[in-house]
SESE-194228 format. One record per residue (C-alpha): x, y, z; residue number from 1. Coordinates in pm, 1 decimal, always signed. Layout:
<balos>
+----------+----------+----------+-----+
:       xx :       yy :       zz :   i :
+----------+----------+----------+-----+
:        X :        Y :        Z : NUM :
...
+----------+----------+----------+-----+
</balos>
This chain:
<balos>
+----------+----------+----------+-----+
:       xx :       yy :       zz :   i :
+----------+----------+----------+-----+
:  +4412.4 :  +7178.2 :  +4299.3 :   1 :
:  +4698.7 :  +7398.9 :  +4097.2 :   2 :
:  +4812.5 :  +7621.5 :  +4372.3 :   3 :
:  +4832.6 :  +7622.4 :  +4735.6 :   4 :
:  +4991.9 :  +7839.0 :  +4986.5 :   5 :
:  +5002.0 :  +7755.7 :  +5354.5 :   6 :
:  +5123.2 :  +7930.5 :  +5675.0 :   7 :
:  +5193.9 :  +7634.0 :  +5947.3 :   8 :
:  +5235.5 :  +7776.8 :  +6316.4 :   9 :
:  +5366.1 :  +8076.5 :  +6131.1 :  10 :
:  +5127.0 :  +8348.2 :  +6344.6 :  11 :
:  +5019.2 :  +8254.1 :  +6685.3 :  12 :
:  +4658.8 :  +8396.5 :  +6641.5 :  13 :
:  +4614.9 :  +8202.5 :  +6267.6 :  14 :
:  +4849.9 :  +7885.0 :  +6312.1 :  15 :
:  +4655.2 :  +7730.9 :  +6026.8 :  16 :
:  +4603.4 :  +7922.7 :  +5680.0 :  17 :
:  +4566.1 :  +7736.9 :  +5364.9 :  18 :
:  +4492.2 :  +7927.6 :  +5043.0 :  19 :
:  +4401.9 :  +7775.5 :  +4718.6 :  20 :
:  +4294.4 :  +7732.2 :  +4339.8 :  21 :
:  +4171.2 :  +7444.1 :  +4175.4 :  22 :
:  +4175.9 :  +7417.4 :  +3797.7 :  23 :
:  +3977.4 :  +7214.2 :  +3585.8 :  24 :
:  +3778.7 :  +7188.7 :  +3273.7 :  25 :
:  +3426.6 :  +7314.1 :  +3345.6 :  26 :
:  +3283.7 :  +7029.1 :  +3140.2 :  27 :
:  +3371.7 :  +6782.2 :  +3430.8 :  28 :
:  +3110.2 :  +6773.7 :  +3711.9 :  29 :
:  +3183.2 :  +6889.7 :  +4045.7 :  30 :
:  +2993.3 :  +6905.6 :  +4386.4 :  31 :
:  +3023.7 :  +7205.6 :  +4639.4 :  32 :
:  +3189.5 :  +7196.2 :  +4958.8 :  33 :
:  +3000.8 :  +6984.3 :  +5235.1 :  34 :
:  +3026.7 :  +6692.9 :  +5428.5 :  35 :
:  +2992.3 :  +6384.9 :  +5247.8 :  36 :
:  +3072.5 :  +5979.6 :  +5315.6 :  37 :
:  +3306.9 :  +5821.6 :  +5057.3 :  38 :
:  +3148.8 :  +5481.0 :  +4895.6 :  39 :
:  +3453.7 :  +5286.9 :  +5065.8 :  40 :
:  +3362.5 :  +5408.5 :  +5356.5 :  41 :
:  +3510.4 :  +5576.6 :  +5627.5 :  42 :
:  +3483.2 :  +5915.0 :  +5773.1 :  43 :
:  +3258.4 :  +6217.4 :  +5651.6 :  44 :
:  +3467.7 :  +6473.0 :  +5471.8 :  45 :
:  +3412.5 :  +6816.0 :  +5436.5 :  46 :
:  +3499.7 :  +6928.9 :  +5080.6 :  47 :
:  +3390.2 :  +6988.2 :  +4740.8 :  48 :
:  +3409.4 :  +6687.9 :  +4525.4 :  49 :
:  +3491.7 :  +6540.2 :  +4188.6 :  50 :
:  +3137.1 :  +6402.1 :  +4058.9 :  51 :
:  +3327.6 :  +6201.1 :  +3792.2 :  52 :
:  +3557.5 :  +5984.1 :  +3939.1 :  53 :
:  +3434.0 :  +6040.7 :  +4322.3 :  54 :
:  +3738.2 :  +6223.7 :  +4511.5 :  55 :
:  +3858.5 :  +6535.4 :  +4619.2 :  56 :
:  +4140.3 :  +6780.4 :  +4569.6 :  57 :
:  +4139.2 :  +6908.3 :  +4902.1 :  58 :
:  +3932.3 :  +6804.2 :  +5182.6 :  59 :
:  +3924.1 :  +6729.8 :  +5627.2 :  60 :
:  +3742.7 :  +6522.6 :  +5887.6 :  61 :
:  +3660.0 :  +6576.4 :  +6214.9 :  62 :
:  +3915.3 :  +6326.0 :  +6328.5 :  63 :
:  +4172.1 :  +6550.4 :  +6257.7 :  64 :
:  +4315.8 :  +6485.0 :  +5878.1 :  65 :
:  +4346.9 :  +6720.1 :  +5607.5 :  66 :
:  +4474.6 :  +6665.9 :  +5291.4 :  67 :
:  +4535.6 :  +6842.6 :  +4927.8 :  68 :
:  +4633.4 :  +6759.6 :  +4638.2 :  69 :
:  +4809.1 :  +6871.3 :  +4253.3 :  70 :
:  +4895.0 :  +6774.1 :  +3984.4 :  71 :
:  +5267.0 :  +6713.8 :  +3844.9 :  72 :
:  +5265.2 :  +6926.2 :  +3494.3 :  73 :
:  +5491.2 :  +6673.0 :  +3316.4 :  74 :
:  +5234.9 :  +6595.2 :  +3000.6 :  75 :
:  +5461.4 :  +6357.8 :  +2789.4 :  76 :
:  +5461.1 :  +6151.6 :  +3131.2 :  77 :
:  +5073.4 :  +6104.7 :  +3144.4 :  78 :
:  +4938.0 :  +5774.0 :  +3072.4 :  79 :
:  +4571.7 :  +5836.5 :  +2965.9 :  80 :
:  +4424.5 :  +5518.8 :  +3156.4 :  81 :
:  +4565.5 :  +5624.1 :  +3461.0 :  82 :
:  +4334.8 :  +5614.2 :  +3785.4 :  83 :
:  +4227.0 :  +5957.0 :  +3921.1 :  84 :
:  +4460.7 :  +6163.5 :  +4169.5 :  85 :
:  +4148.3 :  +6271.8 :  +4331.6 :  86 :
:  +4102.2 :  +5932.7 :  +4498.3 :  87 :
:  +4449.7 :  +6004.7 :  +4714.9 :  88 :
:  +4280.2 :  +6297.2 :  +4942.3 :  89 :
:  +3979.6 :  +6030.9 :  +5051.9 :  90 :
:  +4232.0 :  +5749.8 :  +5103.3 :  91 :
:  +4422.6 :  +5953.2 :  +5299.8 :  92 :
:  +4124.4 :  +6093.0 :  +5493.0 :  93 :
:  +4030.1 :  +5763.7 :  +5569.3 :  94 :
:  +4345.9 :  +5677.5 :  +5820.6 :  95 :
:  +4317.0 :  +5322.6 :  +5741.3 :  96 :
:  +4661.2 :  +5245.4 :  +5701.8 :  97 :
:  +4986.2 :  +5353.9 :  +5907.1 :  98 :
:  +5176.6 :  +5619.7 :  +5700.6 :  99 :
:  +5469.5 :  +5423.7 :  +5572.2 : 100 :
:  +5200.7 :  +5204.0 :  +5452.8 : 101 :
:  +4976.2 :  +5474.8 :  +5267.1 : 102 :
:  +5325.3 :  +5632.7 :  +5081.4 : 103 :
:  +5415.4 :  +5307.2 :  +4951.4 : 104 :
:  +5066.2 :  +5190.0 :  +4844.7 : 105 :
:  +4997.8 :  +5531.0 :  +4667.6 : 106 :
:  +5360.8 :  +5538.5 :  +4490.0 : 107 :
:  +5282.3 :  +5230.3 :  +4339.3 : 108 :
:  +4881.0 :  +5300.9 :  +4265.7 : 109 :
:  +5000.7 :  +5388.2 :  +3849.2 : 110 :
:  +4868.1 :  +5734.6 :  +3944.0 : 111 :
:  +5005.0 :  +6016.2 :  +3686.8 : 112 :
:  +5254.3 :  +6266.3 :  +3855.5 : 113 :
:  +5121.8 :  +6416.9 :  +4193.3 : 114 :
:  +5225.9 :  +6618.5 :  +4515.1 : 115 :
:  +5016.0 :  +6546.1 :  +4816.4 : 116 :
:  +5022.2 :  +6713.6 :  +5151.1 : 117 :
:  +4879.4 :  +6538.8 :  +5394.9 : 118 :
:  +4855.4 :  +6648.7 :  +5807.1 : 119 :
:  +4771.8 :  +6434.5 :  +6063.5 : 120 :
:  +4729.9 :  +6717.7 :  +6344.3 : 121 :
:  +4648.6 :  +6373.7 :  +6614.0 : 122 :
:  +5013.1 :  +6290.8 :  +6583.5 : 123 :
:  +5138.6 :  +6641.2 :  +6546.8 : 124 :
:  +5235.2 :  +6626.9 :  +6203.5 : 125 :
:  +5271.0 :  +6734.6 :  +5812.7 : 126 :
:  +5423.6 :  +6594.2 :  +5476.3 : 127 :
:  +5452.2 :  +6655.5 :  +5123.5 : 128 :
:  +5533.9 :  +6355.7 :  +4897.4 : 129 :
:  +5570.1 :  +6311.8 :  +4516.5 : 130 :
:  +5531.0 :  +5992.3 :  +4363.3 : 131 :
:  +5873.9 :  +6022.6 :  +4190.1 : 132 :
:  +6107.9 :  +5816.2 :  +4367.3 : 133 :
:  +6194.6 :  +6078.4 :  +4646.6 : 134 :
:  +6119.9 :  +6028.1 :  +5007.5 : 135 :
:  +5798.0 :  +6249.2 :  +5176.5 : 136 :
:  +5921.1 :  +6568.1 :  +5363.9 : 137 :
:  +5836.9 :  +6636.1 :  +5688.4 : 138 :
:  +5743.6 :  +7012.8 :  +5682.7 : 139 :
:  +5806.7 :  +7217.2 :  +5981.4 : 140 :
:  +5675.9 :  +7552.5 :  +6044.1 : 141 :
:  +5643.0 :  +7841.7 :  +5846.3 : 142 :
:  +5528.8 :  +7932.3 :  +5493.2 : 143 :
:  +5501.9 :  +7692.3 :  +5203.8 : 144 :
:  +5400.2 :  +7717.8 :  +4840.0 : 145 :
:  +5305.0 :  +7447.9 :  +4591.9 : 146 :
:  +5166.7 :  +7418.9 :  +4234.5 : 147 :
:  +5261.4 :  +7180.2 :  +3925.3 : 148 :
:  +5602.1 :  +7109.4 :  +4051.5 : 149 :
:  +5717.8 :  +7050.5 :  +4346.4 : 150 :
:  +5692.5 :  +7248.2 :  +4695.6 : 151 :
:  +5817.0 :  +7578.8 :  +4662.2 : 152 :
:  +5966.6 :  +7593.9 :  +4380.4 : 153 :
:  +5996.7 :  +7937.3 :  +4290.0 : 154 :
:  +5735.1 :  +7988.9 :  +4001.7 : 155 :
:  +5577.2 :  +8355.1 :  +3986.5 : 156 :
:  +5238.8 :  +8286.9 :  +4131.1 : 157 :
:  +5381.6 :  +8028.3 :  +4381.4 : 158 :
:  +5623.5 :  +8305.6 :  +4510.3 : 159 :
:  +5294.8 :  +8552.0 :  +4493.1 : 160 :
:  +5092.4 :  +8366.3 :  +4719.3 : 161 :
:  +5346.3 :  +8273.9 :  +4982.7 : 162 :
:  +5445.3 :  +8662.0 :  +4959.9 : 163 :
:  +5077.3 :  +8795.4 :  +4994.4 : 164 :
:  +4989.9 :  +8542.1 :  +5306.6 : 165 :
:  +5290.7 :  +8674.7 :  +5450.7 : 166 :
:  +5209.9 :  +9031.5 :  +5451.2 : 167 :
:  +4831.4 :  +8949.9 :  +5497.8 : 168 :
:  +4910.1 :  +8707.5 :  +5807.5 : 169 :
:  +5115.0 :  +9028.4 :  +5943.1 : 170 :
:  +4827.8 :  +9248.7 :  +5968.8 : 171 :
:  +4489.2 :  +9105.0 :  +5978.8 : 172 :
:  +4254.0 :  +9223.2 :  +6206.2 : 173 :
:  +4027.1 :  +8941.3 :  +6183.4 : 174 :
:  +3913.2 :  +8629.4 :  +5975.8 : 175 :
:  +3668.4 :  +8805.4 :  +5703.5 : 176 :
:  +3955.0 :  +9048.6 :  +5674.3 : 177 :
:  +4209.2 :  +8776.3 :  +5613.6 : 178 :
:  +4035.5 :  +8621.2 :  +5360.7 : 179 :
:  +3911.4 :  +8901.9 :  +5182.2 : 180 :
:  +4261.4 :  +8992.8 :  +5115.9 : 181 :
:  +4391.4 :  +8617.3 :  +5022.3 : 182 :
:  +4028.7 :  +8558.2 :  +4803.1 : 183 :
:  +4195.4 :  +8883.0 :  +4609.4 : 184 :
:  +4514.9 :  +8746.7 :  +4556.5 : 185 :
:  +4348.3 :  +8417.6 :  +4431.7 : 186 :
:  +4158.5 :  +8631.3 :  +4202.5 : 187 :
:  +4496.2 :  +8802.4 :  +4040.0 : 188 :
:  +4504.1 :  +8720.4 :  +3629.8 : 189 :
:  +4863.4 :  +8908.8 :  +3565.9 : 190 :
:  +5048.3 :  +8679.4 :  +3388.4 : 191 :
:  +5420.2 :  +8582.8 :  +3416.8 : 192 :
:  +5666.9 :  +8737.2 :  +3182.5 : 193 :
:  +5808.3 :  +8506.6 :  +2931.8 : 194 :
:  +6153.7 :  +8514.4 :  +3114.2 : 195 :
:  +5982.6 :  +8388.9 :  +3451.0 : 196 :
:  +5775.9 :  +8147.0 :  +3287.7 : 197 :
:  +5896.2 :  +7743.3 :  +3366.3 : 198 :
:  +5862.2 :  +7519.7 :  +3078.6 : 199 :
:  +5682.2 :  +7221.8 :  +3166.6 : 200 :
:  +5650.3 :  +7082.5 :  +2842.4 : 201 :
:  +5343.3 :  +7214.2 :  +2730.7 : 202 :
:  +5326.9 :  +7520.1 :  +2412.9 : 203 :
:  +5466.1 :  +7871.7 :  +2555.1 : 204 :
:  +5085.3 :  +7988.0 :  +2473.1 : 205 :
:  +4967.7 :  +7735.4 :  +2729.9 : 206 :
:  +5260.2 :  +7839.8 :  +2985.4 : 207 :
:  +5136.1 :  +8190.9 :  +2955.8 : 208 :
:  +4776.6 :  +8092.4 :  +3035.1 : 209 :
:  +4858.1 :  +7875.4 :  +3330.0 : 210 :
:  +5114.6 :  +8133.4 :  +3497.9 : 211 :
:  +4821.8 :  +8345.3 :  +3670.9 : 212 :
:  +4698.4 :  +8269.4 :  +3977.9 : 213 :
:  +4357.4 :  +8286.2 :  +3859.9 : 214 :
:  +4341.8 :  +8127.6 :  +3520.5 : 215 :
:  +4084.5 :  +8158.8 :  +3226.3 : 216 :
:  +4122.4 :  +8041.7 :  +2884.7 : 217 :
:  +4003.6 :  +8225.8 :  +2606.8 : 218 :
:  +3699.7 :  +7977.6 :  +2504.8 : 219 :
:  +3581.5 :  +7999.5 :  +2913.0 : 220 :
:  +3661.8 :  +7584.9 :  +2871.7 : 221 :
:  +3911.9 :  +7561.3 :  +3127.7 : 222 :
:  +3993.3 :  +7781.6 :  +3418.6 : 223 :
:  +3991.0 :  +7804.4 :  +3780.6 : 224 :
:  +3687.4 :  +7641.8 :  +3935.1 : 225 :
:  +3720.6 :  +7756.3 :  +4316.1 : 226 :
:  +3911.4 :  +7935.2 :  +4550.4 : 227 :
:  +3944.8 :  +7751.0 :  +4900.8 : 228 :
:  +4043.9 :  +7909.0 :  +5228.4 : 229 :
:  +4111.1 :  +7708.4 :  +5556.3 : 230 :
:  +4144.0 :  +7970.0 :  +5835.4 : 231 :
:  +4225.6 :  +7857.6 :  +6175.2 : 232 :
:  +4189.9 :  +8113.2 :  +6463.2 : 233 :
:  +4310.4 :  +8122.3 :  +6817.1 : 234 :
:  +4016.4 :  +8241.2 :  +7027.5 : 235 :
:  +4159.5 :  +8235.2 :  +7411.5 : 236 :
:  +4268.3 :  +7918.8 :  +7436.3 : 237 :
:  +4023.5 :  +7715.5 :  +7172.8 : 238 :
:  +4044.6 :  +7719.0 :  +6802.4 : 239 :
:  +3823.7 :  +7768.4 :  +6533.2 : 240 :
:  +3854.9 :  +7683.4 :  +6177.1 : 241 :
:  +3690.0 :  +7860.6 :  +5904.4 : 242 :
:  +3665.3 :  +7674.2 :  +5543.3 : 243 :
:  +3537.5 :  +7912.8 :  +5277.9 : 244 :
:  +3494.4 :  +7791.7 :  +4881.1 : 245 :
:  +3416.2 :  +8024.4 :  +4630.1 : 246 :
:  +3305.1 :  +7836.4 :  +4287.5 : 247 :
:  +3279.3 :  +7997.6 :  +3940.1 : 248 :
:  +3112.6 :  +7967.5 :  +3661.2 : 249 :
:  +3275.1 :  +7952.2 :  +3270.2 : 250 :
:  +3115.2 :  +8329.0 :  +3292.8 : 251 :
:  +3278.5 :  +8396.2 :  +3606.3 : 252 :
:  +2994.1 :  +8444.2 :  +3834.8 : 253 :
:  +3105.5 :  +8355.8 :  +4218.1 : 254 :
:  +2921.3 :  +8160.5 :  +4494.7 : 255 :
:  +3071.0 :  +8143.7 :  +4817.1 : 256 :
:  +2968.3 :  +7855.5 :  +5060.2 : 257 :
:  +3127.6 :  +7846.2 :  +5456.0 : 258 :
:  +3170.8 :  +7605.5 :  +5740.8 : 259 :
:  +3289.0 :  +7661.5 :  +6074.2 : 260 :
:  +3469.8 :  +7357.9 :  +6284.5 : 261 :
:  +3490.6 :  +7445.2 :  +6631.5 : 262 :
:  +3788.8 :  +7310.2 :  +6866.4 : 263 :
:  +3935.8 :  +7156.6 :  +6550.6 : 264 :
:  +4168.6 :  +7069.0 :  +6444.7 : 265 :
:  +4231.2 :  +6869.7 :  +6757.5 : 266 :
:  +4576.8 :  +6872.5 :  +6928.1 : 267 :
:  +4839.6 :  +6637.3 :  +6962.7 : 268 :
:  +4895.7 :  +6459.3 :  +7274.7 : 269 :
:  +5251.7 :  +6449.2 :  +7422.6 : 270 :
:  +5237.5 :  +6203.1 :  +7756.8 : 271 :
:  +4841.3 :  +6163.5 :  +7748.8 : 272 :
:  +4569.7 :  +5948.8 :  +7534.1 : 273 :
:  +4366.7 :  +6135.2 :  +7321.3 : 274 :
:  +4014.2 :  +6027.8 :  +7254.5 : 275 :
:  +3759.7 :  +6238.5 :  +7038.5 : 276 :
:  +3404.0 :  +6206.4 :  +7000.9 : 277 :
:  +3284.6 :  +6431.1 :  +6689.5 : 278 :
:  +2925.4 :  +6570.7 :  +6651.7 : 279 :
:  +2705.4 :  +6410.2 :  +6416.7 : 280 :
:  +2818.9 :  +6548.4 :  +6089.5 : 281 :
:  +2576.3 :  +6868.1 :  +5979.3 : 282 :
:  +2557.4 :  +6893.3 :  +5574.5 : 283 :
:  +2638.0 :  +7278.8 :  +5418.4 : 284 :
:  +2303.8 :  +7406.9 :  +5374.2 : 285 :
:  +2156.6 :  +7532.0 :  +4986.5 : 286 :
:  +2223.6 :  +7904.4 :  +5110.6 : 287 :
:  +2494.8 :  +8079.4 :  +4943.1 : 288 :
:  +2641.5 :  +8136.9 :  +5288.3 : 289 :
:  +2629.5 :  +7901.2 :  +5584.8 : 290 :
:  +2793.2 :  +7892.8 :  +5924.2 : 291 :
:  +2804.4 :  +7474.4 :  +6023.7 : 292 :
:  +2972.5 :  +7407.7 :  +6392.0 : 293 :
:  +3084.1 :  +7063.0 :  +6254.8 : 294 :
:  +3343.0 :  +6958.6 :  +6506.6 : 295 :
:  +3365.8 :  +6900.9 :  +6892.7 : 296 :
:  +3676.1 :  +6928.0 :  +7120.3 : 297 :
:  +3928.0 :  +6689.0 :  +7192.2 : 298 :
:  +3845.5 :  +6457.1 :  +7535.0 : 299 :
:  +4151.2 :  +6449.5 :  +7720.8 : 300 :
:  +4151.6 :  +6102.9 :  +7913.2 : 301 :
:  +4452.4 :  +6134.4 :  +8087.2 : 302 :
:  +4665.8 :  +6443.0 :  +8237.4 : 303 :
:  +4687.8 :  +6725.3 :  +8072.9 : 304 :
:  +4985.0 :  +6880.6 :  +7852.8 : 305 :
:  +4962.7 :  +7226.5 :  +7734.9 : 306 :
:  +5013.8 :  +7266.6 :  +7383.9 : 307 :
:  +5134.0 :  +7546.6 :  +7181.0 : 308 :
:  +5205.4 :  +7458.5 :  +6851.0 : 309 :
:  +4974.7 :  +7222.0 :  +6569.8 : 310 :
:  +5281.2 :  +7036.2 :  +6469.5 : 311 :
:  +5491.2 :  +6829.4 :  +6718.2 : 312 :
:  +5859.4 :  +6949.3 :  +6802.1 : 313 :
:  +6128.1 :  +6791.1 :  +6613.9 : 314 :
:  +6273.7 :  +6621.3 :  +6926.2 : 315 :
:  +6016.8 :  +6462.5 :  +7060.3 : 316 :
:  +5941.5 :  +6309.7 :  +6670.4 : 317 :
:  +6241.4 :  +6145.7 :  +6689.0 : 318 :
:  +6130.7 :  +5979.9 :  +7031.4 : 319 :
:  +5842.7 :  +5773.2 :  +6796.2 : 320 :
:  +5952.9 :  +5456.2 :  +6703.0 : 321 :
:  +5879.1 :  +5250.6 :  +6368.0 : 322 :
:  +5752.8 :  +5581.0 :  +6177.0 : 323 :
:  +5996.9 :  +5629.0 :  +5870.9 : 324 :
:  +5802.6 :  +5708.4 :  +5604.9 : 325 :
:  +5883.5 :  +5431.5 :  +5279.5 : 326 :
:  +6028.7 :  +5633.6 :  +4960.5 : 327 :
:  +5762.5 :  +5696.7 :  +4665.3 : 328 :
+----------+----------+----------+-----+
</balos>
């Protein structure tokens, strides 16, 4: 994953919208987005997923996590034997460990430079963390943008993105309007002018090639592999998430694979328990288009609370006890 933009309780009829590219070489095998079990165990994640080291750049459960990940673009940094960032979505996904827990364990993991964003929508919440030395951020609502650096900072496609799901998010009509306009702005090759361009420590050539959203080289060897959408709708007073993944080929031809989640992702709970009992997992069928009801609703055991908002107010955070999050 190289870019991201997401709108978080931004637009009361999409409080969810993720948009993003991946980048890889095409040499290195990937799977297509459907549910699959990590060997460690755990939950059945809907994704695509890294067929040589086994994780995921972006990727949910039914539970109610979500989690993406990129790269830090600091290459005199990398150590070659370094384990894959790709593992930190699944391990995430997984809600083994309390978060404090997770940050500390993945800081200290020997994992080259990475951002992760990671929601837990159970307990009402959202950070981004970099594993160098800086505390995870709580985000609050609103528009973010993130690529090789760190969230939003203000590189020309980054900027792009977060100004085309802004404008986008203020006048869809509906989802396959939505993302036909953010799949377009994924698709945009312009690239930066030299003035605008960071310098990351790679050759200016390189900077040039990277600073599209949409990124080819020259020898079709490395290049944007997909383009994932996460599109949550309000539909009277459930939700429904759309995932969309288009993958291309080093020609550029596009295949577009879709799941739909109902009631998902589930709610917080304020004063009640929350239990959730999620459908037997469906897998994305071999069609180039499929529509998968993969999720159930939330079972409210307790009275209800109505709830407006995916993340949790700041003052009643600040209520929860022993939930600091550990420094990276």
């Amino acid at each position: 994953m190289c870019l991201v933009a997401l709108a978080i309780d931004h637009s009361r009829r999409f409080p969810l919208v993720i948009a993003s590219n991946r980048d890889e070489f095409f040499r290195r095998p990937s799977a297509r987005l459907a549910w699959w079990t990590p060997d460690s165990g755990g939950p059945a994640i809907l994704s695509g997923r890294d067929l040589e080291s086994g994780g995921t750049w972006l990727g949910l459960t039914a539970e109610g996590r979500l989690a993406l990940v990129t790269n830090i673009r600091t290459p005199k940094r990398n150590e070659t034997n370094s384990p894959s960032r790709g593992r930190i979505v699944p391990d995430w996904l997984s809600g083994k460990e309390r978060t404090d827990r997770f940050w500390m364990r993945s800081a200290l993991c020997g994992y080259n430079g990475f951002n992760l964003i990671a929601f837990d929508f159970r307990q009402g919440e959202c950070f981004w963390a970099a594993n160098g030395g800086r505390f995870p951020v709580r985000l609050d609502r609103g528009i973010h943008g993130l690529s090789n650096a760190e969230l939003n900072t203000p590189w020309p496609k980054v900027e792009a993105l977060k100004a085309h799901l802004q404008q986008e998010l203020d006048s869809a009509q509906s989802v396959d309007a939505l993302s036909a306009q953010l799949f377009e702005a994924l698709a945009d090759r312009t690239e930066a002018d030299d003035d605008h361009l960071p310098d990351t420590g790679v050759p200016l050539e390189w900077e040039r090639r990277l600073s599209p959203a949409f990124i080819r080289t020259p020898d079709a060897a490395y290049g944007t592999r997909c383009s994932t959408l996460i599109i949550t709708e309000k539909v009277n007073r459930h939700l429904i998430t759309h995932v969309l993944e288009r993958t291309f080929s080093p020609t550029g031809v596009a295949l577009l694979r879709r799941s739909m989640l109902k009631n998902w992702p589930p709610r917080y709970s304020l004063e009640q328990e929350v239990g959730f009992s999620p459908s037997e997992q469906g897998a994305v069928s071999e069609s180039e288009l499929n529509v998968d009801a993969c999720a159930e609703a939330a079972v409210v055991t307790a009275r209800r609370t109505r709830i407006r908002s995916l993340l949790k107010p700041e003052l009643t955070r600040k209520r929860r006890k022993n939930t600091a999050p550990m420094p990276l």
